[in-house]
C-alpha positions in Angstrom: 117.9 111.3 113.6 119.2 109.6 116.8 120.5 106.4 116.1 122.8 104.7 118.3 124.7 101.8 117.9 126.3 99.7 120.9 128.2 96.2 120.9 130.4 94.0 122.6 133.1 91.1 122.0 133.0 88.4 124.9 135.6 85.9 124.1 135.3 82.6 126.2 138.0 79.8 126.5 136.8 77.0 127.5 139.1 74.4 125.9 142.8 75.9 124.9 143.8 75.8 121.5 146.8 77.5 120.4 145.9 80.6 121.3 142.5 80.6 119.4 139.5 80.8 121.8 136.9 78.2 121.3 133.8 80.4 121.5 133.5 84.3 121.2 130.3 85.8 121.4 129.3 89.1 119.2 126.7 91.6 120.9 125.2 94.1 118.8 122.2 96.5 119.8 120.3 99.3 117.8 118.0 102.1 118.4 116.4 104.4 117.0 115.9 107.5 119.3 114.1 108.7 116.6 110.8 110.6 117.1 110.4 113.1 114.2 107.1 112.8 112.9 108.1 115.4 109.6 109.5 113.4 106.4 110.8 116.2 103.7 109.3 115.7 100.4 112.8 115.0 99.3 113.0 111.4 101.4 111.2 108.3 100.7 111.2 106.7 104.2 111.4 108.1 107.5 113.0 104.6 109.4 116.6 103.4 108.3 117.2 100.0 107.8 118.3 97.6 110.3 122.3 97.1 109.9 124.6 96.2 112.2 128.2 97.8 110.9 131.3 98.1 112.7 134.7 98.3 112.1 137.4 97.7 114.7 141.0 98.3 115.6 141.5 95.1 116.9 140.7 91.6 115.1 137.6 89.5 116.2 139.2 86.8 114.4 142.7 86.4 113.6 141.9 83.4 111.1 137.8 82.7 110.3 138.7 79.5 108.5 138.7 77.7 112.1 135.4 78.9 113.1 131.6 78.7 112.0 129.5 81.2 112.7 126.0 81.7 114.2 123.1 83.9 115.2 121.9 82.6 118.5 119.7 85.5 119.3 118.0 88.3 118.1 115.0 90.4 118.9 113.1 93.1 117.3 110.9 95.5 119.1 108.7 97.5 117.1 110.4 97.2 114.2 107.5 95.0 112.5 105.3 98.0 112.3 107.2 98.9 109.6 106.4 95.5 107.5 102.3 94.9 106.0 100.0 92.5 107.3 98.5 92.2 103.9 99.3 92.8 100.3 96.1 92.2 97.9 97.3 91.2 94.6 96.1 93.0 91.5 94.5 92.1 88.0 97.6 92.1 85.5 96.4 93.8 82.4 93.1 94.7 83.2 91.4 97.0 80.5 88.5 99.2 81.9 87.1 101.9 79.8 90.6 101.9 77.4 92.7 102.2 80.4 94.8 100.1 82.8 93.7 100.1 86.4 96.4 99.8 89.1 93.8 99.4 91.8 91.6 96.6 90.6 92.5 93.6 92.7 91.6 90.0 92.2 89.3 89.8 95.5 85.5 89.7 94.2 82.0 88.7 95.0 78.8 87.9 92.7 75.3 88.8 94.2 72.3 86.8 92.2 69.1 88.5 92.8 65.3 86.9 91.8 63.2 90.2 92.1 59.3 89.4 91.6 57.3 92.3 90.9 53.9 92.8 89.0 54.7 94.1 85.4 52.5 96.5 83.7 49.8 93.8 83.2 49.0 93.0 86.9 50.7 89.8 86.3 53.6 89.0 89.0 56.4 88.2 87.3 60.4 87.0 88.4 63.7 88.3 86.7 66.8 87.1 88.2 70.0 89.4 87.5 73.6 89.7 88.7 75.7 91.9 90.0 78.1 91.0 87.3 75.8 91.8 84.3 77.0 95.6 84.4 80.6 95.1 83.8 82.6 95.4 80.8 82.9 92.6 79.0 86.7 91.5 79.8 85.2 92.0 83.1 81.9 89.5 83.9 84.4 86.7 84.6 86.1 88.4 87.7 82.7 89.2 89.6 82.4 92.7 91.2 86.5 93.5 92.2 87.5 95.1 95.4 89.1 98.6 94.4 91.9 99.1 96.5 92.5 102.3 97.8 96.1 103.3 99.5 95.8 103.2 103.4 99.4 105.1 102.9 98.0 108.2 101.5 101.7 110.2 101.2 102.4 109.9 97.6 106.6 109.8 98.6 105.9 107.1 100.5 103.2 105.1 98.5 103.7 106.6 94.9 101.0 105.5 92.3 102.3 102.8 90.4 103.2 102.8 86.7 100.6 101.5 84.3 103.6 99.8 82.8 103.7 96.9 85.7 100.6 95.5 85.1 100.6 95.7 81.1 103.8 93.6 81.5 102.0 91.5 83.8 103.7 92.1 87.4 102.6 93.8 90.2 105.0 96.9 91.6 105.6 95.9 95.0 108.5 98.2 95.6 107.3 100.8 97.7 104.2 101.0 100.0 101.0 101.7 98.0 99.7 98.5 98.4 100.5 97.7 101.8 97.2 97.1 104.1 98.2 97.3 108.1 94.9 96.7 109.4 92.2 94.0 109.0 89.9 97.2 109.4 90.8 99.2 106.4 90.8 96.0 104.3 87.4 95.2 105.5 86.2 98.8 104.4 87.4 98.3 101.2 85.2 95.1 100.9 82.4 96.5 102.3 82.5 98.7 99.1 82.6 96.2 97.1 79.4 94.6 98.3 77.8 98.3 98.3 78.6 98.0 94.3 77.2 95.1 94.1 74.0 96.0 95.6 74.6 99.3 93.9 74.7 96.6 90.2 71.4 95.1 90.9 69.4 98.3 91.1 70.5 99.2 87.5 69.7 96.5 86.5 66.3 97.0 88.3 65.7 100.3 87.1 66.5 99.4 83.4 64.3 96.0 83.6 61.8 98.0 85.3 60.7 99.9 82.0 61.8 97.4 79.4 58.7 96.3 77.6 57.7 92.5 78.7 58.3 91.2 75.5 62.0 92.2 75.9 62.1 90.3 79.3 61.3 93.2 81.5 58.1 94.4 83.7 57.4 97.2 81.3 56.5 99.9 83.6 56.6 103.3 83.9 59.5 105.4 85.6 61.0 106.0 88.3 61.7 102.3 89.3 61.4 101.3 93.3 64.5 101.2 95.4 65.2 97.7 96.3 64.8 97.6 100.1 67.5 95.1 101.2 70.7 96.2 102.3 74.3 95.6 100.9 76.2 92.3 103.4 79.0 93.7 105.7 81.5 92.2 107.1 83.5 93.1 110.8 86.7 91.6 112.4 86.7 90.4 116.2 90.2 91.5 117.8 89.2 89.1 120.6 88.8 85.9 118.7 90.4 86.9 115.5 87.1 85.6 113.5 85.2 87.3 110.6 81.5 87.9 110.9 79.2 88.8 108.3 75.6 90.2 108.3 73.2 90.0 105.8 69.9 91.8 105.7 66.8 89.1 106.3 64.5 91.4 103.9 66.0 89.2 101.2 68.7 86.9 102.2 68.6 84.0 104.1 67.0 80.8 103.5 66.2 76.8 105.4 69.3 75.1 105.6 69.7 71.9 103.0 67.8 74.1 100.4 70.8 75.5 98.7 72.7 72.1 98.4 69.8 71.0 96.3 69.2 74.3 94.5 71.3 75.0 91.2 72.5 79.3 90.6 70.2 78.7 88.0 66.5 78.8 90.9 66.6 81.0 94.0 65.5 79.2 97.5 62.8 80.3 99.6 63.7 82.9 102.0 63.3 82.7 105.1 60.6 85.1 106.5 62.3 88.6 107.6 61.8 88.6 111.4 59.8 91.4 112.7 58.6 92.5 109.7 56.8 91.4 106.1 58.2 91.8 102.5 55.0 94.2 102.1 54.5 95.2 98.6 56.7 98.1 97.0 54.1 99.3 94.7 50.7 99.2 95.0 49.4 95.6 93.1 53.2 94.3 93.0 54.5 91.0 94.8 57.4 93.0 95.4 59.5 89.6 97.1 63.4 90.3 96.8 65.7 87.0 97.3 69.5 86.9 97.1 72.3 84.8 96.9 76.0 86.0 97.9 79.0 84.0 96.1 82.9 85.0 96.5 85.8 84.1 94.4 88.1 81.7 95.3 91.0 84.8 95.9 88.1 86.5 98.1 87.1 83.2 99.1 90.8 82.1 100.3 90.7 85.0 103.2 87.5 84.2 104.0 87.6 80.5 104.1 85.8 78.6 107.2 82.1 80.4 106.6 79.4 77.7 106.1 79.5 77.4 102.2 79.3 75.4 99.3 81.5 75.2 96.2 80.2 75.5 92.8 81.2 75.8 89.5 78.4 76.3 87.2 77.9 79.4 85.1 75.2 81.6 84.3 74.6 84.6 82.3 77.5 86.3 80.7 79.8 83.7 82.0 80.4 84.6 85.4 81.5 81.6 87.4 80.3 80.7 91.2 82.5 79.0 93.0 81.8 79.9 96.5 78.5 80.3 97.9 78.4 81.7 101.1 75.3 79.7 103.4 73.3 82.7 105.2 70.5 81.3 107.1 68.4 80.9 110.0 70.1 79.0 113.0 66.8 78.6 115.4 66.9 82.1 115.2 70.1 82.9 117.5 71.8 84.2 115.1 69.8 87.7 114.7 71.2 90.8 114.9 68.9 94.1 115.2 69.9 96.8 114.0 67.9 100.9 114.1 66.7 101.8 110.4 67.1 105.8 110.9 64.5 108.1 110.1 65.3 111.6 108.8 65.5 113.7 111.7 63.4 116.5 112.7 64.0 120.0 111.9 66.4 121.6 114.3 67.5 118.3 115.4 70.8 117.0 114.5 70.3 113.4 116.0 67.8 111.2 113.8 65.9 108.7 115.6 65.6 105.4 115.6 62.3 104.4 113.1 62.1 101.0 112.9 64.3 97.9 113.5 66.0 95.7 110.8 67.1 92.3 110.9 70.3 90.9 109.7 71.3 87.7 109.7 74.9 87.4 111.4 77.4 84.4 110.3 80.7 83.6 111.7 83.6 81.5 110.9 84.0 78.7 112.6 87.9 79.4 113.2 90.6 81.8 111.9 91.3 82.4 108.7 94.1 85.1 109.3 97.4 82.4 109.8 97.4 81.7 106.3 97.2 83.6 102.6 97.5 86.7 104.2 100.9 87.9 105.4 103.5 88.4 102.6 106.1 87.8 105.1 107.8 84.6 104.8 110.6 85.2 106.9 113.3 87.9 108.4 116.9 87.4 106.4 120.2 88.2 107.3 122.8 88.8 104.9 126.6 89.7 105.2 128.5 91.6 102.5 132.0 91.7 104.2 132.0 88.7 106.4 134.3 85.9 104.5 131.1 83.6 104.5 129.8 80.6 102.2 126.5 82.0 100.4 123.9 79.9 100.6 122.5 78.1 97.0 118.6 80.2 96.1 116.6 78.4 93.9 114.3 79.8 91.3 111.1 80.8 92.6 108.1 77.9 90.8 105.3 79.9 90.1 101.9 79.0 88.8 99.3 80.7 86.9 99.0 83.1 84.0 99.6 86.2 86.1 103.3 85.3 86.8 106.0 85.8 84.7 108.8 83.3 85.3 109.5 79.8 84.0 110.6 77.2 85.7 112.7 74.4 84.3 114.9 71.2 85.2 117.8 73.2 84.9 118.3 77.1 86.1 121.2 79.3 85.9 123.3 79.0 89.7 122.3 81.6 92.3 124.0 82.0 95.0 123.1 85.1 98.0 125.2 86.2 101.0 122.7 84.3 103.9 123.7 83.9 107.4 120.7 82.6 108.3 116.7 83.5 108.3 114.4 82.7 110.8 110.7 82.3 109.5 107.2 82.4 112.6 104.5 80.0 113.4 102.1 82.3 112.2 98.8 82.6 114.5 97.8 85.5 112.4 98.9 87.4 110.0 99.8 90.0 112.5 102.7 88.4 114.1 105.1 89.5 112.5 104.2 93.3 113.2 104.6 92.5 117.1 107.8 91.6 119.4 110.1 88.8 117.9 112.3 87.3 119.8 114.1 84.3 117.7 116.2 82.0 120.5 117.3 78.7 119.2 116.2 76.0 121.7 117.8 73.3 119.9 121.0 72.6 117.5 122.5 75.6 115.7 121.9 76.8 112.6 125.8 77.0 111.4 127.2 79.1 108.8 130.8 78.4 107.3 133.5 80.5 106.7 135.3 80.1 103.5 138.7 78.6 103.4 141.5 80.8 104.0 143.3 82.6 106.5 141.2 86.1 106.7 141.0 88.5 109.6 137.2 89.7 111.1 137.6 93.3 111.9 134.5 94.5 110.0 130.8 93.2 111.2 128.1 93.8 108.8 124.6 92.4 108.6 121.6 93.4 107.0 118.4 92.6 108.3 115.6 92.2 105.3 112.2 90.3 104.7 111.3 88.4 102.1 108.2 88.7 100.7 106.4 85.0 99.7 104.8 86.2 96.7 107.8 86.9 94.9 110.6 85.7 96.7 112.4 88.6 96.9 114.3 90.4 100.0 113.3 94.2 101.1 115.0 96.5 103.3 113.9 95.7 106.9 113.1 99.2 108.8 113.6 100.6 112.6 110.1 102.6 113.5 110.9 105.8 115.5 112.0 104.4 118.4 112.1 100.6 118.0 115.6 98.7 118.8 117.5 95.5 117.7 119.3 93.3 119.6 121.6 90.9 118.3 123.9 87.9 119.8 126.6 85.9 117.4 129.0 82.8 118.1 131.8 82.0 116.6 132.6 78.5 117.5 135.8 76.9 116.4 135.5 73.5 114.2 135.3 70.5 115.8 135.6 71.7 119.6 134.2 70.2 122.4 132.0 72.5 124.6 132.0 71.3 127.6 128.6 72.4 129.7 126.8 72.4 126.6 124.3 69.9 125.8 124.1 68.0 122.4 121.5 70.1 121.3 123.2 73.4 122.2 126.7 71.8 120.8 125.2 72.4 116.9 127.2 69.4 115.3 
């Protein structure tokens, strides 16, 4: 691995002193030459950690006590492709089938379907299930989950995690299995989960279909239909950075003001499917399918700024719908037609196009991406060598029944070698996997030396990020061929710099 390290000492009197220079500047670059694309299966990581380490002959400081210290600028190129844009949080304890799941995150949807068909007596008749009504029992509360999957498929890299970590409650966030880089493969992953949902209701169809009337089904005779509207599906724009989602106008959709009268309990009236009729499914059947999409409020909190309305009324097994997502007709400029494919033709690869399919399309009304889903709340330097005061941590407060961690009046003292951190405006959740450049433009962020005549020979700082949901630091790592640049001040107490403004002076 090629990684080079390069640095300078600049030392600038401007006002004498002794013979103690009032400013001296620190310049430290890295970068990683690297461009190996093999790991061996006996590393974890390909990318070191960002650390700037050096040793020299000659003191930087005879005596640290007069000075305070600084970071006045630092940039990272390409460095944040090694950090997640997203880390979906996982049921704690979650017992499906006897056994803990490690993938089953806390992201879910409920899909209410009212499915009028004639029953065996010629008489039409309406049953309204949900997608819920198929899970275990432990389960019916959460909705239908989004299964992760790993986008990091190497198992040295993104090991499964124990079973352990969840039964205790916590999530094992220390290697790469559940970090998401994309907005893409996390979409893909919900997209599956409204394919189960859809996937629910025709179970459910199939066993009401021949469950005898008197028992609250249509009593017919087997094979039940397939349903005929499609599963929702969601897409990112790149351009504007909004969500759209597209549901199938065979059975959702409906006038808007409807649903802010209508209860879970009823089903609006759909709109009517453009291009096309809700023809019968069997012969003598009404066969009208309506549906109503709901998220969670985790699901609902990436999502937010779709037309919707908040609920909290339950239904059924005890599922609880607090989001319900408006889908409906917008003087019809909001269609989106999509080919239905036909099988193809024998010796033809390519199907063909048989018919055309309506979707309704709904997008946000602005970004949802700048908050709840980057992990990263902020880049942190830390010192183990340089004779600096730590900074005071406090005791992360956290809420819910997921968490473990109390938090009190009065907490044992904590105290971690900071220099200083520097935290984005996030626009999206992708900032921090781009360029960063962090230049103050105004006072100084000072750190102290502690009291006492010590020499600086040795510079070492770590470069980490702290992750929000658990407010701890990991090691911050150089992609194959990414650099670091780095620029330090030590400025003696008290002195006056001339040519600096007050905002640049820092005290």
């Amino acid at each position: 691995m090629a990684y080079r390290y390069e640095s300078s000492v600049d030392y600038s009197e401007m006002v004498e002193e002794a013979t103690a220079p009032d400013i001296v500047y620190y310049n430290g670059d890295i970068i990683n030459n690297a461009t190996d694309t093999y790991l061996p299966k006996s590393q974890s990581t390909f990318d070191p950690q960002i650390r700037f380490n050096e040793t020299r002959d000659v003191a930087i400081l005879k005596d640290a006590s007069l000075y305070n210290f600084s970071i006045v600028r630092f940039t990272m190129n390409g460095c944040g492709k090694d950090l997640p844009l997203f880390i979906p949080q996982i049921q704690t304890n979650p017992i499906i089938n006897n056994a803990l799941d490690v993938n089953r995150t806390v992201y879910s949807c409920n899909i209410q379907a009212s499915l009028n068909y004639a029953d065996s007596t010629g008489t039409p008749r309406t049953i309204k299930v949900n997608s819920t009504d198929v899970l275990p029992a432990n389960q019916q509360d959460y909705g239908v989950p989004v299964i992760y999957q790993p986008e990091t498929e190497d198992p040295t890299l993104a090991p499964i995690p124990l079973t352990s970590t969840i039964s205790a409650g916590q999530q094992d966030l220390s290697t790469r299995y559940y970090w998401v880089y994309t907005y893409g493969y996390w979409l893909r992953l919900v997209n599956a989960m409204f394919a189960q949902a859809m996937a629910n209701i025709q179970t459910q169809f199939n066993t009401l279909w021949t469950t005898p009337i008197a028992n609250g089904g249509w009593g017919r005779i087997a094979p039940a239909p397939t349903l005929q509207t499609q599963a929702p599906y969601m897409s990112y724009n790149p351009s504007n950075g909004l969500f759209s989602l597209y549901a199938d106008a065979y059975g959702f959709g409906y006038s808007e003001g409807s649903v802010l009268a209508t209860p879970p309990s009823t089903m609006p009236s759909t709109q009517t499917p453009i291009g096309t009729s809700q023809a019968n499914v069997v012969a003598g059947a009404v066969g009208r399918e309506a549906y109503r999409l709901y998220f969670n409020q985790n699901l609902f909190g990436l999502f937010t700024n779709f037309k919707n309305t908040y609920q909290r009324q339950t239904w059924g097994t005890g599922y609880q719908a607090y989001n319900e997502i408006f889908i409906g007709n917008y003087l019809y400029q909001n269609v989106v037609s999509t080919p239905v494919l036909a099988p193809p033709a024998l010796g033809d690869p390519v199907p063909t196009p048989a018919s055309q399919k309506s979707y309704w399309l709904m997008v946000q009304d602005y970004e949802s991406t700048s908050t709840l889903w980057s992990p990263v709340a902020s880049i942190v330097f830390t010192s183990g060598f340089l004779p600096i005061v730590n900074e005071a941590t406090g005791a992360p407060i956290r809420f819910g029944t997921t968490n473990l961690g109390i938090s009190s009046a009065t907490v044992p003292s904590a105290f971690q070698p900071i220099i200083t951190d520097v935290a984005l405006a996030n626009q999206s959740a992708s900032d921090y996997r781009g360029f960063i450049n962090y230049t103050p433009t105004a006072e100084y962020r000072i750190t102290s030396f502690q009291r006492g005549k010590n020499e600086v020979r040795q510079i070492d700082i770590q470069v980490w990020w702290k992750n929000r949901l658990d407010g701890k630091l990991y090691p911050l790592q150089m992609y194959n061929l990414s650099s670091v640049s780095i620029k330090i001040m030590f400025r003696k107490r008290g002195a006056t710099i001339h040519g600096l403004g007050k905002g640049e002076r820092g005290y």
